[in-house]
N, C-alpha and C positions, 0 to 999 in steps of 0.2 A: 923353725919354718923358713922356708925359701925367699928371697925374695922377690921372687915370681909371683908367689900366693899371697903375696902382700900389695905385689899390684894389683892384683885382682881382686882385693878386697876395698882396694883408693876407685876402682873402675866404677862401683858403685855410686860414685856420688858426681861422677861426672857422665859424660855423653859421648863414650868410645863407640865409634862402628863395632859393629859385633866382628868383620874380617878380621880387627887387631885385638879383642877380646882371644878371640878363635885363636891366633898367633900366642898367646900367651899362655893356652891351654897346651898349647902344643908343645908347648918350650916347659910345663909343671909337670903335663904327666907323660909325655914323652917315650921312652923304654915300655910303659906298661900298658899301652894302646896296642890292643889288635891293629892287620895292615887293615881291616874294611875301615874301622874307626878312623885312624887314620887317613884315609885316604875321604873320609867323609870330612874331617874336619882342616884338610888340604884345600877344599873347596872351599870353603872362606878365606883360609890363614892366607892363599894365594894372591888374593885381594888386598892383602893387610899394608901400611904404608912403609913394614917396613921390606917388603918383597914385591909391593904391588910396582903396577907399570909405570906409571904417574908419580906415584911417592909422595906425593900432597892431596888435600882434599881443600875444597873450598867451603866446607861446613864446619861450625864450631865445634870443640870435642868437650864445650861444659855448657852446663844450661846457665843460663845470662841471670847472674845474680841482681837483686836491687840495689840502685845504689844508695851504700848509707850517708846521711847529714853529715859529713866531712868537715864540708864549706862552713856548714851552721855551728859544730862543735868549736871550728878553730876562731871563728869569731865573737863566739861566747868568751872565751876565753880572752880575747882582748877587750871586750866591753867590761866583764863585769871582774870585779876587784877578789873579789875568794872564787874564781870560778875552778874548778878541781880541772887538771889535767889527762883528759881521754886518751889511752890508746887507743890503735886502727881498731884493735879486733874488740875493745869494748863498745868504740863509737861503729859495730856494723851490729852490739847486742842491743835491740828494741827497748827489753826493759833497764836495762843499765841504763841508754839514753834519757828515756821518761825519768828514770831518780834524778840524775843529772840536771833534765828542764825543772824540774821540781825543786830541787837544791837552789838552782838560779832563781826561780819567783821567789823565793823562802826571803831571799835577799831584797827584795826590793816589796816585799809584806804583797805579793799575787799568789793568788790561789792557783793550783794547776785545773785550768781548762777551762778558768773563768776568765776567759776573753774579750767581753764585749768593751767596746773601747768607751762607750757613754755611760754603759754601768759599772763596772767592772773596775775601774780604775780607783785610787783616792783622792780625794780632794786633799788639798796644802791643809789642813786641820789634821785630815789623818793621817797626812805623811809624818807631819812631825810628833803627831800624840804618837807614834810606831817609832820614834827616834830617826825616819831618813833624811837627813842632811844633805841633799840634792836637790839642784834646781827641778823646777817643773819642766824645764824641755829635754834633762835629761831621763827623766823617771817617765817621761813618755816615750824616749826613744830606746827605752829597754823593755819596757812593756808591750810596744809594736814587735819589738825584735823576739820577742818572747810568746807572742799570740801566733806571729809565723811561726818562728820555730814548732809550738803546738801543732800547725797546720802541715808542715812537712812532717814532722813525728807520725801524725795518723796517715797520712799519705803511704811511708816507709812502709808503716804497720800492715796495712793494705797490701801491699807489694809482697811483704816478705808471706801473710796466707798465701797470696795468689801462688809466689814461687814454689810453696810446699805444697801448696793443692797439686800444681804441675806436674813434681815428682811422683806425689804420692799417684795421680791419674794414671802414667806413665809405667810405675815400679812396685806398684803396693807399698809396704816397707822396709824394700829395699835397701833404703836410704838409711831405716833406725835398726841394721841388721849390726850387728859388735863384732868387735873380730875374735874375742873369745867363741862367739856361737858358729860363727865363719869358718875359723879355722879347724873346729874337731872332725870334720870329714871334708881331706882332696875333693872326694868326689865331686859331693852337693856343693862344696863350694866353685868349682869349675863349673857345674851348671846352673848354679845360681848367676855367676857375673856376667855367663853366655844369654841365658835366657833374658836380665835384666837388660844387657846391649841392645838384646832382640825389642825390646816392650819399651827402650828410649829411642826408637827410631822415629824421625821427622814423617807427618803422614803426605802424600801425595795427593795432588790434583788431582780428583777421580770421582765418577759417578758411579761408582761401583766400591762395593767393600776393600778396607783396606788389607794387607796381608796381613796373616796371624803372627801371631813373635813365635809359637812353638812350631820352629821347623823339626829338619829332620838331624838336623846338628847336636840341636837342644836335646831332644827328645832319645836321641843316643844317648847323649850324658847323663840325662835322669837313670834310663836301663841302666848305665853300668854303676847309679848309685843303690838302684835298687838291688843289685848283686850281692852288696859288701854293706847295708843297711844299718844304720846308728839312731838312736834316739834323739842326740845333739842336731845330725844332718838334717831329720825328720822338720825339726824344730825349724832349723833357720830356711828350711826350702817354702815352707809355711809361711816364712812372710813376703814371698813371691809368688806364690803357687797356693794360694788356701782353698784348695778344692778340696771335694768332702774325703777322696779317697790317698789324699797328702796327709790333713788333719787329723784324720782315724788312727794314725800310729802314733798322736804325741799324747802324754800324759793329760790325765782328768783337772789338775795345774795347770799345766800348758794350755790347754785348749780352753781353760775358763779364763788365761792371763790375755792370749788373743781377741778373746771375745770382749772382754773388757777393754782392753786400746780400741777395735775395731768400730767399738758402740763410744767412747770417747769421742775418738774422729770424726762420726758419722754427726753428732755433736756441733762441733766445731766446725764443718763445711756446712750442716743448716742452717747454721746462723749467716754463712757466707753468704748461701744461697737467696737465704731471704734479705739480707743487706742488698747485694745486687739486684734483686729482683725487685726490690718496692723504687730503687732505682732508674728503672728502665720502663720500657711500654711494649715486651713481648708480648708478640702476639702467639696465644699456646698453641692455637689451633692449626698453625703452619709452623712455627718455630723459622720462621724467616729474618734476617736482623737486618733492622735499620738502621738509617743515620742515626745515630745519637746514642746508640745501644754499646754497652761495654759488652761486645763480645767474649773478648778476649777473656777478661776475668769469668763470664757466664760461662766459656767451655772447660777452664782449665779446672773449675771449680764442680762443674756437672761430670767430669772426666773423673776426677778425684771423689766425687760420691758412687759414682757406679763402680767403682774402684773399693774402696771401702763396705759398699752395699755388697759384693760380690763374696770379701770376706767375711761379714758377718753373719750371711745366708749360710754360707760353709759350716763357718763356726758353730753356727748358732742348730744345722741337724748334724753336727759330730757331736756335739752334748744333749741331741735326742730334746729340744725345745720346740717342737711342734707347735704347742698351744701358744706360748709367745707369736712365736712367726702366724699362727691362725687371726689372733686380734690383734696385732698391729703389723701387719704387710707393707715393709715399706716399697715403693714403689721405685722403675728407675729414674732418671734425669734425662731428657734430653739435650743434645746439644742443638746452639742456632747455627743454623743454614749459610752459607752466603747465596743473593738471588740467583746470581749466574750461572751457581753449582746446581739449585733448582731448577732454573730454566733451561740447563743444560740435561738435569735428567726427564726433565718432562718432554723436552724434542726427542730424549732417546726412547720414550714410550714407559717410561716408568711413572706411577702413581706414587700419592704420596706416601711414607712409610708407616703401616696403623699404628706403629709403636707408639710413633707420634698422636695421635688418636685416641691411643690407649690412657697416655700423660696427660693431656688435655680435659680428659675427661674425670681423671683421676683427682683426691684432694693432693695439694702441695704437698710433698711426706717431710719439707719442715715440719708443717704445719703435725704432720701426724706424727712426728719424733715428738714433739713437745706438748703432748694432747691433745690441740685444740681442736683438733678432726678426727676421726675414726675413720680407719679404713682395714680391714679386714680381708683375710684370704677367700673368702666366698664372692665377697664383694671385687675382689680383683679379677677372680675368675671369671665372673658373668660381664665385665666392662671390655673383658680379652678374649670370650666366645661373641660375643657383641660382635667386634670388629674383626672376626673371622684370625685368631689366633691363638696355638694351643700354648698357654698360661705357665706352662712348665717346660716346654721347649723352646721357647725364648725366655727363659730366667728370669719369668715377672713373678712367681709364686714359688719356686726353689732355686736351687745352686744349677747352674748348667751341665750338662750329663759330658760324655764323653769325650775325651778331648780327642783331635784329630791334628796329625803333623804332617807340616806342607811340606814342598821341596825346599833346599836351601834358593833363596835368590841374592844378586849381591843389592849392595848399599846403593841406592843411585845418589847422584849430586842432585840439590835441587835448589829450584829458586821460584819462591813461592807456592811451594807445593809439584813445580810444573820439573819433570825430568829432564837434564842436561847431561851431554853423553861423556865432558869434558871438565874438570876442575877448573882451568886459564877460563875456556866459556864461560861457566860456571858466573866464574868471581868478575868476567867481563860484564857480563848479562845484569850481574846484583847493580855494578855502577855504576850503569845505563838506564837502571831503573824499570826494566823488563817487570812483567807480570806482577804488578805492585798496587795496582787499579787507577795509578795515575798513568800520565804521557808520558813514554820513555825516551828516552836519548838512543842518538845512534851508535854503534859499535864501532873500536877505532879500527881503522884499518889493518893493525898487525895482528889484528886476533883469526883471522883468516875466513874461510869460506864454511858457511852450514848451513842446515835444510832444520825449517822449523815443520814439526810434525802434527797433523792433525787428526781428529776423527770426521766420522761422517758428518756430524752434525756442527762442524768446522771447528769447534774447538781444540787449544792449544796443548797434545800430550804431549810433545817432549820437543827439544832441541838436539842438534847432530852435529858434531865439527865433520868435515869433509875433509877427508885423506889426501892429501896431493903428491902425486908423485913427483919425481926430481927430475926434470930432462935431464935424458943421455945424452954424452957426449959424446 
């Protein structure tokens, strides 16, 4: 295999523009591209940093990992007398770490995660009936160092869900696609890394829907997969694309192996959900966040259920499980609001969205993943004719119907959501502290002249550098 198709299979797990995705396509399949094709996937590749105009971007090209207990690892390691040796890539594995904290209380007779310092501890009777031969202020100053430690452990733990909720929100599973499955079809595998560029895109400031990831790039690539069609392709396009008419072509295995991770996951982000959620003090009935509310983890992790919800709806009518999906419906997630994007779409004349309405009204679908509620598809139906929406054409009672592809558009720079027409801007604007919701700084002089753009309702859609020309001489 090239190793072209092997970048394009690393592309996955980080956060390339799709223009240099596109560039890569073009450089694997090359010779066996129509000129239309061609000339379709020029229109990105054009952009790409290594032909574009700029040849830099001011956005990151990986998603911002967490950081692991580095600091904590290497200072275990000098306090305590048998402490084992972590490498990097062990000390970023969660559970390696936890054996590790655990190895270290083992040492000093602590249980792991029994922290409290008033009970928790031993008194000079138990240390020594335990044989520890240690002053009391040091067997306390490893016990403090060890109940932290604890504290950032779950911390990490937290971080490293939120980051895989992110992807998975982002890519489906993308992320857990192998390169044995990757590599049996060019094809799928070239619109698989395009499509997934397209679905890791940063979304925009905007009172209005975001753009779809299936352009018209993408959706070339699937055609010319479906031309030259493999069972292998079928498989690995499936865990980007689990629509019902993707699914339908993998084996009665296959499609019971997806449905099976799918309902894992969907698992595992309920519990997220419900952890942040007894958390917080959403309000359901706006979905508007306050101070105090961890957004951030609430959308990345609601991103990541509707994400997973998407495929298992799929899955779950290619294997003809109607009656399941009739008694437990799970329902979607909302995401929280910021107020400003609210009050910005309410001056634009927009009401609130029923979806929202629909959620609110609906039980938790933790709650209904894990029995404690019942919520059924008849029941979902009459709560989404209630608030005046058809039940099956916004994807609250089955899989979403036909898919439709946009034009290509490019990448913009952005900061904060808000479009910038320039990279240098771009990276000036982040340092300034632009659109951040605090006071910004002003711009240094050599970043030159530009027109901040508005809508009607004065809000901020994009920034413009202004072209100057060079007096003649």
């Amino acid at each position: 295999m090239s190793s072209t198709l092997r970048a394009l299979f690393e592309s996955l797990q980080r956060r390339m523009r799709p223009e240099d995705v596109a560039e890569l396509v073009l450089t694997e399949l090359g010779p066996e591209l129509t000129r239309s094709q061609t000339h379709l996937l020029m229109k990105a590749a054009s952009g790409s940093l290594k032909r574009g105009v700029h040849q830099l971007t001011s956005m990151a090209q990986d998603f911002e990992r967490p950081a692991p207990p580095m600091r904590k690892v290497r200072k275990a390691v000098e306090l305590f007398t048998h402490a084992p040796v972590l490498s990097d890539e062990d000390a970023a594995d969660v559970e390696k770490v936890s054996a590790f904290v655990a190895r270290l209380g083992a040492e000093i007779r602590k249980q792991f995660q029994k922290s409290d310092f008033a009970g928790d501890r031993l008194n000079k009777e138990a240390r020594l009936s335990a044989g520890l031969e240690i002053s009391r202020r040091r067997y306390n100053k490893l016990f403090r160092f060890l109940a932290r430690f604890e504290e950032k452990l779950e911390t990490y733990r937290l971080e490293q869900r939120k980051y895989e909720a992110t992807r998975i929100a982002k890519s489906s599973l993308a992320t857990r696609l192998s390169w044995e499955d990757f590599s049996k079809s060019r094809d799928a595998a070239c619109f698989i890394a395009y499509f997934t560029a397209r679905r890791n895109r940063r979304s925009v400031f905007t009172n209005t829907g975001q753009d779809r990831a299936l352009d018209e790039i993408a959706d070339m690539l699937l055609t010319r997969f479906k031309q030259n069609p493999c069972t292998e392709g079928w498989r690995a396009i499936a865990h980007v694309l689990p629509d019902v008419d993707v699914v339908r072509h993998l084996s009665d295995v296959d499609k019971m192996g997806l449905f099976v991770t799918w309902l894992a996951m969907l698992h595992d982000i309920a519990d997220l959900l419900r952890h942040t959620w007894e958390r917080s003090l959403f309000d359901r009935s706006t979905m508007v966040v306050q101070r105090g509310d961890d957004s951030s983890t609430w959308n990345a992790t609601a991103g990541a259920w509707n994400s997973a919800r998407q495929g298992w709806l799929g899955l779950a009518h290619a294997l003809g499980m109607h009656d399941a999906v009739d008694m437990m419906c799970l329902g979607k997630v909302m995401r929280l609001m910021a107020s400003d994007v609210v009050r910005w779409h309410a001056r634009s004349g927009g009401d609130l969205e029923p979806d929202t309405l629909i959620w609110s009204e609906l039980p938790p679908p933790w709650e209904v993943l894990t029995g404690r509620q019942r919520c059924t598809r008849s029941y979902v139906e009459r709560v989404c004719r209630k608030h005046g929406v058809d039940p099956e054409l916004k994807g609250w009672t089955s899989h979403p119907g036909q898919r439709r592809a946009v034009p290509f558009s490019p990448t913009p720079e952005l900061v904060h959501g808000v479009v910038v027409s320039h990279p240098q801007l771009a990276s000036a604007i982040k340092k300034a502290g632009w659109f951040s919701g605090k006071p910004g700084k002003g711009l240094d002089d050599d970043v030159g002249p530009f027109v901040v753009r508005r809508d009607e309702q004065g809000a901020v859609v994009g920034v413009t550098a202004v072209e100057v020309e060079e007096p003649r001489h």
